[in-house]
N, C-alpha and C positions, 0 to 999 in steps of 0.2 A: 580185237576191239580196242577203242580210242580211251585212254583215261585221260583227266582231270585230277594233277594233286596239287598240292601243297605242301611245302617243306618250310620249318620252323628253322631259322638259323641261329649258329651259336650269339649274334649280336640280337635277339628275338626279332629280327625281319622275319615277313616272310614274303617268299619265292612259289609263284603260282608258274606252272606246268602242262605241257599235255606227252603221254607217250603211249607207246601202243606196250608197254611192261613196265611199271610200276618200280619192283624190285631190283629190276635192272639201271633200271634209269634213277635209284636211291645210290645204287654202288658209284654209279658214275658221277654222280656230284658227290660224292665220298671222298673216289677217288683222285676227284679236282679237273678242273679245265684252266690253266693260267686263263687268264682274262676274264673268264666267267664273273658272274653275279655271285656264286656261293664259294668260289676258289678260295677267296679270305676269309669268307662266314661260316668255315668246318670246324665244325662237325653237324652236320644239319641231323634235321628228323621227319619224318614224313608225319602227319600232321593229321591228313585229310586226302580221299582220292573217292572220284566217281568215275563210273565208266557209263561208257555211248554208244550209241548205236552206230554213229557216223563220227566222221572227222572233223565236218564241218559243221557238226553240232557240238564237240569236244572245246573246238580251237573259238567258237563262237564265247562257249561260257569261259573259256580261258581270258578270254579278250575282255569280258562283261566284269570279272573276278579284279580284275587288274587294276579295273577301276576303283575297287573298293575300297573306304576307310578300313582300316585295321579293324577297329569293332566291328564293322559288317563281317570280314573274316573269320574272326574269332569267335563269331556268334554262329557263321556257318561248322565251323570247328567243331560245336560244340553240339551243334543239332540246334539249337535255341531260335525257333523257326518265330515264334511273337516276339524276342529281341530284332533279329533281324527283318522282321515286319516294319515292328516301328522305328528302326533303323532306316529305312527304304523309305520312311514317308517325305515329303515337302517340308523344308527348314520353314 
């Protein structure tokens, strides 16, 4: 099945994800990709992950995530479902 995570990096970015192993796919940005987004932001932390039914319902929310202000993240982090309401509303 399709996860959804999140990893926290050592610069406090964070790096929104989909993989079909979670754990596996923590080691590998551990263990670095030159060029990568978290290669210079190690030692990362995994943060947050949902899993899906499908791929293309995975890579959808991954796409939706991406867009997000850091508060809306950190609110989803956090579970803080009326933060991230009134996050999502119209400025």
């Amino acid at each position: 099945m399709p996860w959804l995570y999140i990893l926290k990096c050592s610069d406090n970015s964070y790096y929104t994800g989909t993989t079909a192993d979670p754990e596996k796919r923590l080691s590998g940005h551990e263990s670095g990709i030159p060029g990568s987004y978290t290669f210079d932001k190690r030692p990362v932390e995994l943060h947050f992950a949902e899993e899906f039914s499908s791929w293309p319902e995975a890579i959808e929310r991954e796409i939706q995530i991406k867009k997000w202000s850091r508060k809306k993240k950190e609110a989803l982090i956090k579970n803080d479902w009326e933060r991230l309401k009134s996050l999502s509303k119209g400025k």
